[in-house]
C-alpha positions, -999 to +999 in steps of 0.1 A: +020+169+158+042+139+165+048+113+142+030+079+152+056+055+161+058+018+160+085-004+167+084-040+152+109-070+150+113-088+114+099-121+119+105-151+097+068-152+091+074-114+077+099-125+052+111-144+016+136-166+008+162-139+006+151-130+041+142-098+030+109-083+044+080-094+015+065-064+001+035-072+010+043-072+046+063-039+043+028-023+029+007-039+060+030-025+084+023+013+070-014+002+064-018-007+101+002+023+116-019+048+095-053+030+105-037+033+143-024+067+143-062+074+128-085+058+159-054+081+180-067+113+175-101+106+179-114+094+139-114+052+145-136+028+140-167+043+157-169+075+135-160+054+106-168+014+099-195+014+126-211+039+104-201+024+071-177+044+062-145+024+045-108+034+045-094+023+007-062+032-003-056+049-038-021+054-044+007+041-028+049+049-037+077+037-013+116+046-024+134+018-010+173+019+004+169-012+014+145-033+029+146-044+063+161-084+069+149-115+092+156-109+130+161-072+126+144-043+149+127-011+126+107+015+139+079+034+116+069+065+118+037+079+101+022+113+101-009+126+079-006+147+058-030+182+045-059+176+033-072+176+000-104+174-016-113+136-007-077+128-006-061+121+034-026+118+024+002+095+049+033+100+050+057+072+063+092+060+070+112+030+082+140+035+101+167+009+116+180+006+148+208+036+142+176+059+126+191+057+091+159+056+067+151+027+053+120+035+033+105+065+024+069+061+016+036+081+008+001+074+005-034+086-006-062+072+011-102+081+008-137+073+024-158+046+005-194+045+012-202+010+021-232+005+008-230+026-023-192+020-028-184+054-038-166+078-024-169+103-002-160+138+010-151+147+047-179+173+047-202+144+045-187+119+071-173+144+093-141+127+098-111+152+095-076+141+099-052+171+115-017+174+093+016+172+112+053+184+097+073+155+087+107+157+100+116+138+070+115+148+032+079+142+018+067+137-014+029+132-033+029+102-045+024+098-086+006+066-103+028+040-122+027+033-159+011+006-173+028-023-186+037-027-223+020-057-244-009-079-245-029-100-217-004-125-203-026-142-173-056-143-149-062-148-115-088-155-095-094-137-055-094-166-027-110-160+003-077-157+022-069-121-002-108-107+012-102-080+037-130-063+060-139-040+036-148-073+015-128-068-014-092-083-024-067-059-001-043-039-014-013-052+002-019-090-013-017-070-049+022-072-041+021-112-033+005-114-070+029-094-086+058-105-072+043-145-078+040-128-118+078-114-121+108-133-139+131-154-108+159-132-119+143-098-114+128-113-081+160-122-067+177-080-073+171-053-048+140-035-048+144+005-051+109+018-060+073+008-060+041+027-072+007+010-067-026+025-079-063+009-073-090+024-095-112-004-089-121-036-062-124-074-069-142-095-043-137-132-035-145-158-068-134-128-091-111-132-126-084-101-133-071-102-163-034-099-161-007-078-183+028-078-172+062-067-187+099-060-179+117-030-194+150-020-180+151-038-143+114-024-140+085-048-136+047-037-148+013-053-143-018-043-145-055-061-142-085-055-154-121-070-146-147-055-173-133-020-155-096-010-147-087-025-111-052-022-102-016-012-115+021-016-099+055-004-110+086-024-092+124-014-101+148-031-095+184-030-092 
């Protein structure tokens, strides 16, 4: 199998003030190509949503060369991984306009029940994903640690961080951490993230917050009365 491709042009609306593509956007980009590549061969929305079936993200890891600037033309390419268990695994890359690799990303995604909000194996919904051979250098991607210290912060989900699955996307987790981390860190190149989501918040929500910085390498964590998400940054 083919990798998926996508071209895309770095718009200022896709960048910070360092005109650096935003995290978050970076995140969106692989989310939407894997959700494309997905209703491609033949497992979209009608064998899926219409039947309330949810695509959730579990773990996420990117190794970053350098992220892409304002005005700039990438390409993405996305290919799905084996199988395994309830685990559909995406493997990604971002390439510029010479093909040198930009970011080099993985993914784990699963089925949520809609209703029930549990998840769910493919013998159930049916939906199998065929694997392809990366052309690139894969990896599985591992869960960050958590950060060091005591509750530093809250925050409260908008309606504006509610996705169609009705529950704070993952990508906007990256806005918050990034809105949480010291100006100097902020400013430094980003080299590696790892995200994991062991629970959902939905608008009107409170996470309670725990951040820290050892080493270049920014934590947070947050918490409702269950674990809900945790994200590694480096730094350098």
């Amino acid at each position: 199998m083919e990798p998926y491709s996508i071209a895309y042009h770095i718009l200022a609306s896709d960048v910070d003030r360092f005109q650096r593509l935003r995290l978050s956007r970076l995140f969106t980009f692989l989310q939407e190509a894997a959700i494309a590549h997905t209703e491609a061969l033949g497992m979209g929305r009608v064998k899926t949503l219409d039947k309330g079936y949810l695509w959730v993200v579990t773990v996420q890891q990117a190794k970053i060369t350098r992220l892409p600037v304002y005005d700039e033309d990438v390409t993405l390419e996305s290919l799905p991984g084996k199988m395994m268990h309830t685990f559909y695994p995406r493997y990604t890359r971002l390439l510029d306009k010479n093909g040198n690799e930009l970011v080099n990303a993985a993914a784990l995604w699963m089925l949520m029940d809609e209703t029930s909000r549990t998840m769910l194996f493919p013998e159930k919904t049916g939906v199998v994903i065929p694997d392809g051979e990366a052309q690139w250098q894969t990896f599985w991607p591992r869960s960050p640690r958590l950060p060091q210290g005591e509750e530093n912060g809250a925050f409260t989900v908008p309606y504006s961080y509610v996705d169609l699955n009705g529950h704070m996307n993952n990508t906007r987790y990256f806005d918050l951490a990034e809105d949480c981390m010291p100006d100097a860190l902020r400013a430094g190149s980003v080299r590696e993230v790892s995200t994991e989501y062991t629970g959902e918040v939905t608008e009107g929500q409170t996470i309670r917050l725990t951040s820290s910085v050892t080493d270049g390498e920014f934590r947070i964590a947050g918490n409702t009365e269950k674990k809900v998400f945790r994200i590694s940054m480096r730094y350098e």
